[in-house]
Phi, psi and omega in degrees: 000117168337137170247130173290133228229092202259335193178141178300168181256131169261140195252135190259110152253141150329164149097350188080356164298157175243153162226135173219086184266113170300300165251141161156197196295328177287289190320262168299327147109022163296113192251004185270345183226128180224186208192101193207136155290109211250103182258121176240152197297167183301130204066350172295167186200173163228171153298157170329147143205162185251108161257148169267081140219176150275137171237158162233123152282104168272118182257152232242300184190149178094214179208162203233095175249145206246071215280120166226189204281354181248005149133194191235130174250118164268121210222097204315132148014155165053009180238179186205146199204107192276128178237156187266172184294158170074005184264109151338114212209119149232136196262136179200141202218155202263208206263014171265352196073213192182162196222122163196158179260171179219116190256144170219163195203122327285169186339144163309149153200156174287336176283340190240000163279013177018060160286141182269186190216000000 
């Protein structure tokens, strides 16, 4: 049976990101997939990470860059941007910030985001 989704779960960051995970492991208890809404603030960034997962970014607004071991990719409104499981990524978004989903396969886990510190 389809499960209805009435509102996200907010995930607590550092840094002033807001996360709102619709589907995964918190929200839905779902690990093959998770789906969460990201609004970050103007100048935020994170560390580096090697995640086992695929992530897909939509960005929403604003602009999303995307640091990899092959150079940076920025990535616009209206653009998406696929990082495979094992590819090194640091997320980082520009000085208006940014609104984007983030899709993962399989589910975010904290455990499976290898950040470096």
């Amino acid at each position: 049976m389809p499960q209805l989704i009435e509102a996200p779960t907010r995930i607590p960051v550092p840094g002033g990101k807001v996360i709102d995970e619709y589907v995964g492991a918190v929200t839905s208890g779902t690990r093959e997939v998770s789906v969460a809404h990201m609004t970050a603030p103007a100048g935020w960034d994170e560390p580096a990470q090697t995640p086992e997962f695929d992530e897909v970014t939509l960005v929403l607004s604003g602009l999303v860059r995307v640091e990899h071991d092959g150079g940076v990719l920025d990535v616009a409104a209206g653009q998406a941007v696929l990082a495979k499981a094992g590819e090194r990524v640091r997320y980082s978004v520009g000085p208006e910030g940014a609104q984007y989903v983030a899709v993962c396969l399989p589910a975010f886990a904290p455990e499976l985001a290898h950040r470096e510190d």
